[in-house]
C-alpha positions in Angstrom: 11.2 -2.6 -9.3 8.1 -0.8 -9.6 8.7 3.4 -9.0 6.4 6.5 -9.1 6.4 9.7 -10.6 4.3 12.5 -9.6 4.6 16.3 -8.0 3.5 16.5 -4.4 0.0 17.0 -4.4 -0.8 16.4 -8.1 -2.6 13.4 -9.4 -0.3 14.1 -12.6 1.7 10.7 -12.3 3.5 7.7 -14.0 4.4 4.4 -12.3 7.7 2.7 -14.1 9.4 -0.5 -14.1 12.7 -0.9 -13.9 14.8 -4.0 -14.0 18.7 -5.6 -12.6 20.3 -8.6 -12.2 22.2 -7.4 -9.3 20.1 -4.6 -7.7 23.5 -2.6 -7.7 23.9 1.3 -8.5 24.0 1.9 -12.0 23.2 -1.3 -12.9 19.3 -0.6 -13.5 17.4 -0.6 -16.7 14.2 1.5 -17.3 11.3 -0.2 -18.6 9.0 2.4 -18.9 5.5 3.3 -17.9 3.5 0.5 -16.5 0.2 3.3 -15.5 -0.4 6.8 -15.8 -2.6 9.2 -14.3 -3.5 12.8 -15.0 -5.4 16.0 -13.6 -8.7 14.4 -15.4 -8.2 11.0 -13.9 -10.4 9.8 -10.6 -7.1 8.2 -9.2 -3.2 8.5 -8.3 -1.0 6.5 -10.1 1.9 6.3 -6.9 2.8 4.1 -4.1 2.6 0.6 -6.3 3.0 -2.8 -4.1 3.2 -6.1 -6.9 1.0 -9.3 -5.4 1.8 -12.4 -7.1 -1.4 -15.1 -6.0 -0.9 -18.9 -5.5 -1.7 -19.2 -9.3 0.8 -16.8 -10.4 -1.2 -14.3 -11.4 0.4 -10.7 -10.7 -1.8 -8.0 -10.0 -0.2 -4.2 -8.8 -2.2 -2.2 -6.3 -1.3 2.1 -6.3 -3.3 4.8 -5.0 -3.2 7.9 -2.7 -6.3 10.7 -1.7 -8.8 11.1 -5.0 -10.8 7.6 -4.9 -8.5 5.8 -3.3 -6.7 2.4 -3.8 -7.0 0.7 -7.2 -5.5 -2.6 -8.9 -5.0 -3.5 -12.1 -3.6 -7.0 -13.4 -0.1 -7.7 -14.8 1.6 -9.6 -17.8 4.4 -11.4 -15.9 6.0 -11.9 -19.3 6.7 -8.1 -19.2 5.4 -6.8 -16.3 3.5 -4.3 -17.8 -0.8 -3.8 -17.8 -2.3 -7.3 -19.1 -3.2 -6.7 -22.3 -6.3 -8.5 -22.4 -7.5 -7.5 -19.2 -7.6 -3.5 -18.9 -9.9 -3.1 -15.8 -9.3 -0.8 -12.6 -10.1 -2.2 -9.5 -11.2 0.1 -6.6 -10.3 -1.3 -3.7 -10.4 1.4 -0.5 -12.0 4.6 -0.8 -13.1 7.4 1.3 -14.8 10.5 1.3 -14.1 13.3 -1.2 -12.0 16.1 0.6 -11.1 14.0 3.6 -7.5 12.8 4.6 -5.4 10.1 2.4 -5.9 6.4 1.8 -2.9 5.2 0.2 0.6 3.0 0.3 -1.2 -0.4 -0.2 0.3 -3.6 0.5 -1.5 -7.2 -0.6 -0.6 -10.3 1.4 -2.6 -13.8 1.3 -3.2 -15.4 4.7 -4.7 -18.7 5.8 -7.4 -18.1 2.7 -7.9 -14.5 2.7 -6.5 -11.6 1.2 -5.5 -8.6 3.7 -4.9 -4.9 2.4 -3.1 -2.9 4.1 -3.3 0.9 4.1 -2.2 4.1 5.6 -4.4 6.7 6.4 -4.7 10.8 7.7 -1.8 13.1 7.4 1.9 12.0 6.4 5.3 13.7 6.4 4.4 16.8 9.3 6.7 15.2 11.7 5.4 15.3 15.3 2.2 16.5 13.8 1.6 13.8 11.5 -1.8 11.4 11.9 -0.6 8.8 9.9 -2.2 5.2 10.9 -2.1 1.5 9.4 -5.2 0.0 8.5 -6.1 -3.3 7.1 -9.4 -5.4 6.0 -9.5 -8.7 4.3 -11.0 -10.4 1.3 -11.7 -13.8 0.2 -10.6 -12.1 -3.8 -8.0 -10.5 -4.5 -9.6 -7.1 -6.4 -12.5 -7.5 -3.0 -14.4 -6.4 -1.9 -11.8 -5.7 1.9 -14.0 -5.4 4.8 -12.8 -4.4 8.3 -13.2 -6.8 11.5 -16.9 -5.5 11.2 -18.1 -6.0 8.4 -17.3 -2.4 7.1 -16.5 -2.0 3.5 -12.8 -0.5 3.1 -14.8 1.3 0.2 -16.7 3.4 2.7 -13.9 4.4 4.6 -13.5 0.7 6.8 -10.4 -0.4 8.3 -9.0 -2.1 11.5 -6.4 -0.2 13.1 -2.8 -2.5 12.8 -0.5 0.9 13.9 -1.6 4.1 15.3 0.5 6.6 17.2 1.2 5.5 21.2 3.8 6.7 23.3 6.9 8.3 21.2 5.8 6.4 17.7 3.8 9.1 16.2 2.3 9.1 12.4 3.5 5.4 11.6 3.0 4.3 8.1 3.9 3.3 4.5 4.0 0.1 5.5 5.5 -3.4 3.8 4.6 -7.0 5.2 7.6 -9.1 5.0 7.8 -13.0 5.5 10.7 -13.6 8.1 11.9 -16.8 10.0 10.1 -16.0 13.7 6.8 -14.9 11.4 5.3 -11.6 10.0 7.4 -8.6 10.3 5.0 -4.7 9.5 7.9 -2.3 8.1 7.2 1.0 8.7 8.2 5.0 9.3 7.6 7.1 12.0 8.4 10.2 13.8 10.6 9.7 16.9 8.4 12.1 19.6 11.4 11.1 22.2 13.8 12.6 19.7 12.7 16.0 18.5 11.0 14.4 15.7 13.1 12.3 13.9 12.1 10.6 10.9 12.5 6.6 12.0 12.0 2.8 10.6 10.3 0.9 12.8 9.6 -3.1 12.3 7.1 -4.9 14.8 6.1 -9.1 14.6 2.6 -9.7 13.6 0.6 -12.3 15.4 -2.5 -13.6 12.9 -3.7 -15.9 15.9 -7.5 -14.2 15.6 -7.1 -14.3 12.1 -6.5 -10.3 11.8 -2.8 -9.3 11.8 -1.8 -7.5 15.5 0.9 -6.2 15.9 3.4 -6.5 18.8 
């Protein structure tokens, strides 16, 4: 299990790994520090999502606000940073001072490679902007371009999720393999319900070769 460390705000932050043979309480050991950011860094070092490729090659995707989403590659003997290959991917950025691009999540798909984002304002309940956005590769480390051609480097994306009706600020989204196809996992505030903080889990339909949610 890869975890984060950081203060809300800050770009002061660690991501861990920890490891079990169970996944039971109190039955975790701490690996340590896989990545660490700091106030000097250009990056956040939160939100990790691990993408193992047909090859078996693992690479770990983190980000939020500063520049954005980054990758690095990792030793699956340890699962640490590979220690022969040290570079930082960027992978979505937008521009400085705007609203976030963060919680990535890597899938492959009939020969591309999708990343998934969420974008705008998290966490003010019934105020929240939060949206899901994704573009698509044909490498893993990009360059992600939207369903026109824009980079996810200049602030691209198709919309997957965006507030309608009582779903308001969806986000931090997973992609999870299930037996009747795709399944987006994601929060939400509950505008029917004063608010309330919610987990909502749609089917995906990749019939046009983008992911749309139903």
């Amino acid at each position: 299990m890869y975890y984060s460390v950081s203060s809300f705000g800050s770009n002061t932050s660690a991501i861990g790994l920890a490891g079990s043979t169970t996944g039971q309480p109190g039955s975790w050991t701490d690996h340590g520090i896989v990545h660490t950011s700091s106030s000097s860094s250009d990056h956040n070092a939160i939100d990790p999502n691990l993408f193992v490729d047909d090859d078996g090659t693992w690479w770990l995707s983190f980000g939020s606000w500063w520049t954005g989403i980054k990758m690095i590659r990792i030793d699956p003997a340890t699962g640490k940073r590979h220690a022969s290959d040290r570079t930082l991917h960027s992978l979505a950025s937008r521009p400085t001072g705007t609203k976030a691009v963060e919680a990535p999540f890597v899938v492959k798909r009939g020969g591309y490679y999708y990343l998934f984002a969420s974008y705008d304002t998290c966490c003010s309940g019934t105020s929240s902007t939060y949206k899901v956005k994704v573009g698509r590769a044909t490498s893993v480390t990009g360059p992600y371009r939207d369903r026109n051609g824009v980079s996810m480097m200049n602030n691209g994306g198709t919309p997957v999720l965006e507030s309608h009706g009582s779903v308001i600020g969806p986000g931090g989204q997973s992609i999870m393999k299930d037996a009747d196809g795709d399944l987006i996992v994601y929060h939400y505030y509950d505008g029917n319900d004063n608010g309330t903080p919610k987990l909502g889990i749609n089917l995906l339909d990749w019939s046009s070769g983008w992911p749309v949610a139903h």
